[in-house]
C-alpha positions as CSV (number, residue, x, y, z in Angstrom):
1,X,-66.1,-40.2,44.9
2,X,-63.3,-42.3,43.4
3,X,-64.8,-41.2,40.0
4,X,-64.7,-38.0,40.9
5,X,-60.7,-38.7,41.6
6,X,-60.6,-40.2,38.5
7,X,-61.5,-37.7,36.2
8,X,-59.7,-35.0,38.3
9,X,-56.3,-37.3,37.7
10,X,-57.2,-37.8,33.8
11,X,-57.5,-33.9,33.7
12,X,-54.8,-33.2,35.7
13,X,-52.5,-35.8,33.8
14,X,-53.4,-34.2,30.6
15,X,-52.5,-30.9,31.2
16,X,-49.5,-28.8,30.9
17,X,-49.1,-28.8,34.9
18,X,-47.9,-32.5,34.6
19,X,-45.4,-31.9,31.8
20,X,-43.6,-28.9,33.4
21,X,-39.9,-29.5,34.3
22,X,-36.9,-27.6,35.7
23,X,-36.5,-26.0,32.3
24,X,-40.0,-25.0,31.6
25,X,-40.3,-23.4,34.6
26,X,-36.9,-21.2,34.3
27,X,-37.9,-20.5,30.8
28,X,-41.0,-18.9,31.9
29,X,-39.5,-17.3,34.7
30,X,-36.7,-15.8,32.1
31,X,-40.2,-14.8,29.9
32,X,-41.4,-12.9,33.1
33,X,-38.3,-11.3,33.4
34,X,-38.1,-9.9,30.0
35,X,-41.3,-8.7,29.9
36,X,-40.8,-6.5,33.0
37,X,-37.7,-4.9,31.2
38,X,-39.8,-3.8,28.2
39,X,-43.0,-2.7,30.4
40,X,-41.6,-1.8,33.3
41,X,-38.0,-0.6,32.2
42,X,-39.0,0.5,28.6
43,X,-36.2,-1.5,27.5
44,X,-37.0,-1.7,23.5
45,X,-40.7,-2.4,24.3
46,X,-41.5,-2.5,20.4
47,X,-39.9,-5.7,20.8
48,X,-39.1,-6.9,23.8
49,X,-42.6,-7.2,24.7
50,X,-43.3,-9.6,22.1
51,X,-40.5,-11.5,22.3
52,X,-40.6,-12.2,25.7
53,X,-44.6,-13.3,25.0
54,X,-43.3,-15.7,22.3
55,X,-41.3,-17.1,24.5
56,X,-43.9,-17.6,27.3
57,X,-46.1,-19.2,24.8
58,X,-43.3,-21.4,23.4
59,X,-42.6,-22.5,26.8
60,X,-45.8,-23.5,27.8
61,X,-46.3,-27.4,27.2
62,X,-48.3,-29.2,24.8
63,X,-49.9,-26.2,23.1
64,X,-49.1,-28.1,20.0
65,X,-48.3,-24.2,18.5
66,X,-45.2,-25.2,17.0
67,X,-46.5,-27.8,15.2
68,X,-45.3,-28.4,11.6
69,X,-47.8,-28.7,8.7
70,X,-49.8,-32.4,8.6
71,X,-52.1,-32.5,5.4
72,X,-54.9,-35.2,5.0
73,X,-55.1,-36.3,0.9
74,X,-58.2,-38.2,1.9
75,X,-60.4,-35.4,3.2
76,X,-58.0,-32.2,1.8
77,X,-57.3,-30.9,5.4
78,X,-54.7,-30.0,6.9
79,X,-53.3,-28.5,10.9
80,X,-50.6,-26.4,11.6
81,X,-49.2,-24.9,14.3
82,X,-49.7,-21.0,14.6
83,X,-45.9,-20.2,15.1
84,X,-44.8,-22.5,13.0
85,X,-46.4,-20.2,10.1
86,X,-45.4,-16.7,11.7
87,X,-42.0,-18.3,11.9
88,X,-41.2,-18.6,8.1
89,X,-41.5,-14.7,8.2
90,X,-38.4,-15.4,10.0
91,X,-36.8,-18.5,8.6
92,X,-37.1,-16.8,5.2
93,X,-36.3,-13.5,6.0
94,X,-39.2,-11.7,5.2
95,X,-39.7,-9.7,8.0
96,X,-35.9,-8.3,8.9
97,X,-36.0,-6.9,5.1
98,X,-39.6,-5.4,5.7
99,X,-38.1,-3.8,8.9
100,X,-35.5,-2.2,6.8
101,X,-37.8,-0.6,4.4
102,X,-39.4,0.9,7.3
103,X,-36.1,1.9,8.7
104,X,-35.3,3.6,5.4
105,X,-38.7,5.6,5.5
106,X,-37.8,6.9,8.5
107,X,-34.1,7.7,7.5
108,X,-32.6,11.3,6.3
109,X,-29.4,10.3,4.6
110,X,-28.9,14.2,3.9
111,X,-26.1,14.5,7.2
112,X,-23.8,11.6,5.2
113,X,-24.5,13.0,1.8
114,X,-23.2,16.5,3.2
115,X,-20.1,14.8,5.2
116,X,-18.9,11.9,3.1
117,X,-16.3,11.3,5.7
118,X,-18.6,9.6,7.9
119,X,-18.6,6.7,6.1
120,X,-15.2,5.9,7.4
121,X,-16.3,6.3,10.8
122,X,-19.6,3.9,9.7
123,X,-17.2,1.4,8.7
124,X,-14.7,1.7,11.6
125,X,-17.5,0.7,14.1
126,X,-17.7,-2.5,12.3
127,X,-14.5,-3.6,14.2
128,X,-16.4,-5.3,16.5
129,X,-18.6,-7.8,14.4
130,X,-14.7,-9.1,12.9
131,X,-13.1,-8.8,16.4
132,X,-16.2,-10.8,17.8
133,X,-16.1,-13.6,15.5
134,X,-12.4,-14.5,15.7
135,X,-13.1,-14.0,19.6
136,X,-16.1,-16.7,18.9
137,X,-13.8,-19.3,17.1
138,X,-11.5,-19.1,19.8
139,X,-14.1,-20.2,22.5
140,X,-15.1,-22.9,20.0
141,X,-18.2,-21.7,18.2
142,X,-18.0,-23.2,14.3
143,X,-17.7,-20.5,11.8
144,X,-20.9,-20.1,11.0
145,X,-22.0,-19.8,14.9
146,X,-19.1,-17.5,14.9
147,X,-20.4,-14.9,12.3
148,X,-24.2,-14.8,13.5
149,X,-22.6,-13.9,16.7
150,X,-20.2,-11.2,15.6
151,X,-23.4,-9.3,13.4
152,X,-24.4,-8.5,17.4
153,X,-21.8,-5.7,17.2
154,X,-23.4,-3.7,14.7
155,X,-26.0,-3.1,17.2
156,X,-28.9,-3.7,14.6
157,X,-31.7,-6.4,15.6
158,X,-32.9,-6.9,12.0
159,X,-29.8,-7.4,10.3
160,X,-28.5,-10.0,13.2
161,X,-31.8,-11.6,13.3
162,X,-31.2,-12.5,9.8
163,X,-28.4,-13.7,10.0
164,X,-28.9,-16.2,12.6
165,X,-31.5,-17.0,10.3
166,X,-29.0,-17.9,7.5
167,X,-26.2,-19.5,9.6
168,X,-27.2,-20.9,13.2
169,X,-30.9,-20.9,13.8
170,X,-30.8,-22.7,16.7
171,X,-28.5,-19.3,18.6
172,X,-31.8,-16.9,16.8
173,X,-33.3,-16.4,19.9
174,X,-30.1,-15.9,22.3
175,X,-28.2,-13.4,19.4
176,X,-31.4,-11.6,18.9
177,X,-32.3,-10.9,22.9
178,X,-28.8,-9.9,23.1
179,X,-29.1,-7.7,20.3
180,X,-31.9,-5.5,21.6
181,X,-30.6,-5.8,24.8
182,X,-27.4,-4.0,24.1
183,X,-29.4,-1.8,21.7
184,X,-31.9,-0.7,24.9
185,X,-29.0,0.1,27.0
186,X,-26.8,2.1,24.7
187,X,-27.4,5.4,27.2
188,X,-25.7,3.4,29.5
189,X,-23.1,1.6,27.9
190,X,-21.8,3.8,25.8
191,X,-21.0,7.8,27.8
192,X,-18.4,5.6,30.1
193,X,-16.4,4.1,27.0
194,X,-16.6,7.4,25.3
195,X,-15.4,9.0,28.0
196,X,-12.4,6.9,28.4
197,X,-11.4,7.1,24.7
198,X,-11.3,11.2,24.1
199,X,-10.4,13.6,25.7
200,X,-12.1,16.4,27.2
201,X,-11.0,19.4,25.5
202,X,-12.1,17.2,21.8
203,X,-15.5,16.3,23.3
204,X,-16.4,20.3,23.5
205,X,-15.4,20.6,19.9
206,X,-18.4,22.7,17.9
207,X,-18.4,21.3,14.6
208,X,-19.1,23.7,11.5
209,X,-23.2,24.0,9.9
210,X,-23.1,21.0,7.5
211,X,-24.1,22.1,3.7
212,X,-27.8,21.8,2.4
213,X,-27.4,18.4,0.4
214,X,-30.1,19.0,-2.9
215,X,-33.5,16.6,-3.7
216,X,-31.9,15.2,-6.6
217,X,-28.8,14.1,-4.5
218,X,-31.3,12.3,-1.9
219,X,-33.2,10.8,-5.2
220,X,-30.0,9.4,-6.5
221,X,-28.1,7.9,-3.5
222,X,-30.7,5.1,-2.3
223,X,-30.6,4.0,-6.1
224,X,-26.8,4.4,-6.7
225,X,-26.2,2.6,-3.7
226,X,-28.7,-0.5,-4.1
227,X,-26.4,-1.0,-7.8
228,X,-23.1,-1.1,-6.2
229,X,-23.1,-2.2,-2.7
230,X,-25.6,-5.0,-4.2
231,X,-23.5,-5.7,-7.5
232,X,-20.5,-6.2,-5.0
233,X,-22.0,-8.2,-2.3
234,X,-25.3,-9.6,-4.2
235,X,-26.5,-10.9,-0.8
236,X,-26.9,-7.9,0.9
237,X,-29.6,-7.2,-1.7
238,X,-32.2,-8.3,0.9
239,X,-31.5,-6.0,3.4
240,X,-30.1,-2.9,1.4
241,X,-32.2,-2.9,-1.3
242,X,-35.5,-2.8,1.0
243,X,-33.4,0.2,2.9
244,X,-33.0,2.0,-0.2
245,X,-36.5,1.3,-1.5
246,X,-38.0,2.5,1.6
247,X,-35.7,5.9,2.0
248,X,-36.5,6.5,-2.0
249,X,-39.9,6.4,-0.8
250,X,-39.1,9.3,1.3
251,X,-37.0,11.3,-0.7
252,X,-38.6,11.1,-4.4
253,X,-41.6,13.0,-3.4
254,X,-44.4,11.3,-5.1
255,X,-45.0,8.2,-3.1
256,X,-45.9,10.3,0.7
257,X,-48.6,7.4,1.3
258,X,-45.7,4.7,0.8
259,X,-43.6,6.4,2.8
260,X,-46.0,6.7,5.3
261,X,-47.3,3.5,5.4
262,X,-43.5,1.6,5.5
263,X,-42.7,4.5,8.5
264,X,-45.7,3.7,10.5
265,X,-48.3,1.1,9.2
266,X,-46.3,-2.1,7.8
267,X,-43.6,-1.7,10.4
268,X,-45.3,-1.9,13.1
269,X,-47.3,-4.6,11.9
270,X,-44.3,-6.2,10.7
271,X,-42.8,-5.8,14.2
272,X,-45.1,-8.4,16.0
273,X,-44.9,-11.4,14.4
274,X,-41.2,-10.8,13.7
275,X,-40.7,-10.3,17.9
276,X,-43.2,-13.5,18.9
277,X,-41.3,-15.5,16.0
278,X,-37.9,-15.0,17.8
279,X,-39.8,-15.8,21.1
280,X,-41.1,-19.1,19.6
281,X,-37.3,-20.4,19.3
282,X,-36.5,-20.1,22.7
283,X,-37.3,-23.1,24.6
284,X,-35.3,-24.7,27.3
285,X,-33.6,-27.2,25.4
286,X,-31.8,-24.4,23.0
287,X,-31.5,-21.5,25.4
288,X,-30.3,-22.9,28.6
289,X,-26.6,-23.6,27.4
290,X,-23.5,-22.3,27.7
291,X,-23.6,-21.4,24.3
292,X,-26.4,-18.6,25.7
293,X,-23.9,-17.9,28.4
294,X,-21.0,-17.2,25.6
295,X,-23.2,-15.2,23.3
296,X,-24.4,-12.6,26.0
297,X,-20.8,-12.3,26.8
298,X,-20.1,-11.9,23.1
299,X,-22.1,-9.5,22.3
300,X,-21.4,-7.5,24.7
301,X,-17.6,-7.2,23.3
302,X,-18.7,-6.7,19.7
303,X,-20.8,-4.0,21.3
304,X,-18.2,-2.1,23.0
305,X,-15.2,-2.5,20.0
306,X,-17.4,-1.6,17.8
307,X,-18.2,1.6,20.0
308,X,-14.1,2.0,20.6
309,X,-13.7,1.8,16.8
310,X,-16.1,4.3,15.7
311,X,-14.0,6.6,18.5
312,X,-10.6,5.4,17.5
313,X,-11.0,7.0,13.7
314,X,-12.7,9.7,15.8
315,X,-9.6,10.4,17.5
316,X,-7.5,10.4,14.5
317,X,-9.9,12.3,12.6
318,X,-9.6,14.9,15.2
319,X,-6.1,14.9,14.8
320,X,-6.1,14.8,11.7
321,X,-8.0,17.9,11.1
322,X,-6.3,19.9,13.7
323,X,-9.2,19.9,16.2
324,X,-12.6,20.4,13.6
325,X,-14.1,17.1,13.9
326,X,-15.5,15.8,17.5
327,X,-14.7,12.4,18.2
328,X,-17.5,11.7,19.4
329,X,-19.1,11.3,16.4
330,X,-17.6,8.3,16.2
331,X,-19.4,6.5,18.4
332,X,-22.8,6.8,16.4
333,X,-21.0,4.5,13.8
334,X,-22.7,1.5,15.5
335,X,-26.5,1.4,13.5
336,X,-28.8,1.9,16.1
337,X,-30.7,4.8,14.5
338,X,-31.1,7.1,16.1
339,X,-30.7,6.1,19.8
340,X,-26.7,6.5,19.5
341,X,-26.4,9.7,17.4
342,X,-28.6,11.5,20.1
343,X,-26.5,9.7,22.8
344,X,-23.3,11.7,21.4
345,X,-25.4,14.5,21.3
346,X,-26.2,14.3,24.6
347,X,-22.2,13.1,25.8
348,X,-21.2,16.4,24.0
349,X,-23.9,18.7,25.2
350,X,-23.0,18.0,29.0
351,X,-19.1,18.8,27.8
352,X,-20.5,22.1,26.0
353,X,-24.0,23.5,26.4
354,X,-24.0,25.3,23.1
355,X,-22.4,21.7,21.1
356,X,-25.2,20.3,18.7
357,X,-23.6,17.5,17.4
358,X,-26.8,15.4,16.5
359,X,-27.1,16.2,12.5
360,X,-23.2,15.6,12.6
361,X,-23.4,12.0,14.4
362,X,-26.2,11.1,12.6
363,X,-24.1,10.8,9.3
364,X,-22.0,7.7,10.8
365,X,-25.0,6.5,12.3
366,X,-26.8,5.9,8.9
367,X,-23.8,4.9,7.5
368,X,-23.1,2.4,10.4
369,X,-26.8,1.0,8.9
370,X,-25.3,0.6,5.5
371,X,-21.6,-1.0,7.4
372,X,-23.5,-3.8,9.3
373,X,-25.7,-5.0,6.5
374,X,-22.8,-5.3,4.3
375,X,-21.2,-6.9,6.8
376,X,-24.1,-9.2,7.8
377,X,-24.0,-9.7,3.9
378,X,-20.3,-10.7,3.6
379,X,-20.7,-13.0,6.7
380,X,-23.8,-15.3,4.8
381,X,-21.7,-15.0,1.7
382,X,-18.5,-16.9,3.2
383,X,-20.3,-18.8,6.1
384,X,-23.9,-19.4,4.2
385,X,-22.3,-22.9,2.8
């Protein structure tokens, strides 16, 4: 019998029940909590499913996943741990740039070709990620810290994912939930502040048929754009070069089965190591800080100005043009394609049943893509070291 006890203590002593602490346990419970929001809320499932499961399995102790590579001269082995090799996707930014081709498969630049003025409004919803960072500085975040934090207000998970992967790894997992989060609950956060910031005689404003922009126009823009926007800020080349590539793909008209594949295949492929890698950084020790507490705050504020300055130029716009642009518009600056071009859509629609403005938001909504990857590139450039 006191063998028995024995062995049941050995087992027992070396398994992950005994290692558990306050922090592993709220971890998981944070892991639990996340995953309901993406199953049971539909919250960004695509990837808040798998992050959340990365960070279950991060959490869970002496899984020995994370383990970094040991390699045996004498007998030519080798162990690793399997997220410590998903994660260079991360660490080297390989998968954010894959997600970008994808995104640029799946992209019809033909509504900011046909109304070049929406890359104004593309660039005013940037406001936020500069607002943010100062904001960040202020509460004491280093620069670096600062910037990763203030790429949250372009409301795009790849391009704030890397960079937090350039400038504070150790804030990935915290700027990327935040990220998604925001991105999941634009319905919500966004109608209220548009509201607030026109009017409602300018949000039943019926904007005019946008012109038919030609194949040759669509061929030349992804490659015009890749030489200047990466000429002028060479390290946006990973991020805007991939977008280009992928929406050439679309638009040249003999590579269907690329396009297809970056669309569909490779990005959803892409998408699960990329989520379980930004799980695998969020342990206890990293996440439970006030820093966490700061960035969700953050965020949030980058979110919204960015938002408010996408309506701002809106407003004047509208003004401007004696009442033919909607300001709504505006608020599609903010890159989440295409989640906040059909939410002005739908602000509008409720204003005036027989407003489409989706085609017409849609233009500062790609453009807003284009904004925060330039500005994602900008930030690494000055902050990178």
């Amino acid at each position: 019998m006191e063998f028995f006890i024995d062995v049941l203590k050995a087992i027992f002593g070396g398994s992950g029940f005994a290692a558990l602490d306050w922090r592993t346990v709220v971890m998981l419970g944070i892991a639990c909590v996340l995953l309901y929001m993406g199953i049971g809320k539909g919250y960004e499932p695509l990837l808040m499913v798998p992050i959340a499961f990365g960070m279950l399995l991060a959490n869970l102790p002496l899984t020995g996943l994370f383990a970094e590579p040991v390699y045996d001269a004498a007998t030519h082995s080798g162990t690793v741990g399997f997220m410590w090799v998903l994660y260079q996707g991360v660490q080297y930014a390989i998968y954010p740039s894959i997600i970008f081709m994808g995104i640029g498969a799946m992209t019809d630049f033909g509504p900011l070709l046909a109304n070049p003025t929406s890359l104004l409004l593309g660039a005013a919803a940037q406001m936020g990620i500069f607002a943010a960072f100062l904001m960040a500085l202020v509460l004491g975040f280093n620069p670096s810290e600062a910037a990763a934090i203030g790429v949250i207000g372009g409301a795009d998970g790849p391009t704030a994912i890397l960079t937090a992967s350039k400038l504070a790894v150790e804030l990935l997992p915290a700027i990327a939930i935040a990220a998604y989060s925001y991105m999941a609950l634009i319905p919500m956060i966004q109608p209220p502040l548009m509201k607030a910031l026109t009017t409602k005689e300018s949000r039943k404003v019926k904007m005019s048929q946008l012109r038919v922009v030609s194949k040759t126009e669509k061929i030349i823009f992804p490659i015009a754009v890749t030489i200047f926007v990466v000429l002028l800020i060479p390290d946006t080349a990973p991020l805007i070069g991939m977008l280009m590539l992928g929406n050439l793909f679309r638009e040249c008209g003999v590579t269907e089965r690329l396009s297809d594949t970056a669309q569909n295949a490779l990005i959803n492929i892409v998408t699960i190591p990329l989520g379980l890698s930004v799980g695998f950084k969020a342990v206890g020790e990293s996440f439970l800080t006030l820093k966490t507490g700061g960035i969700i705050i953050l965020g949030l504020t980058a979110f919204l100005l960015s938002t408010a300055g996408g309506l701002i130029l809106g407003n004047v716009m509208y003004i401007v043009t004696k009442g033919k642009v909607n300001p709504l518009i505006g608020s599609a600056g903010v890159s989440a394609v295409p989640m906040a071009a059909r939410v002005a859509q739908n602000v509008g629609q409720k204003e005036n049943p027989s407003n489409f403005l989706l085609m017409h938001a849609m233009g500062p909504n790609v453009a807003g893509v284009i904004g925060s990857a330039c500005a994602a590139g900008f930030m690494i450039k000055v902050f990178g070291g």
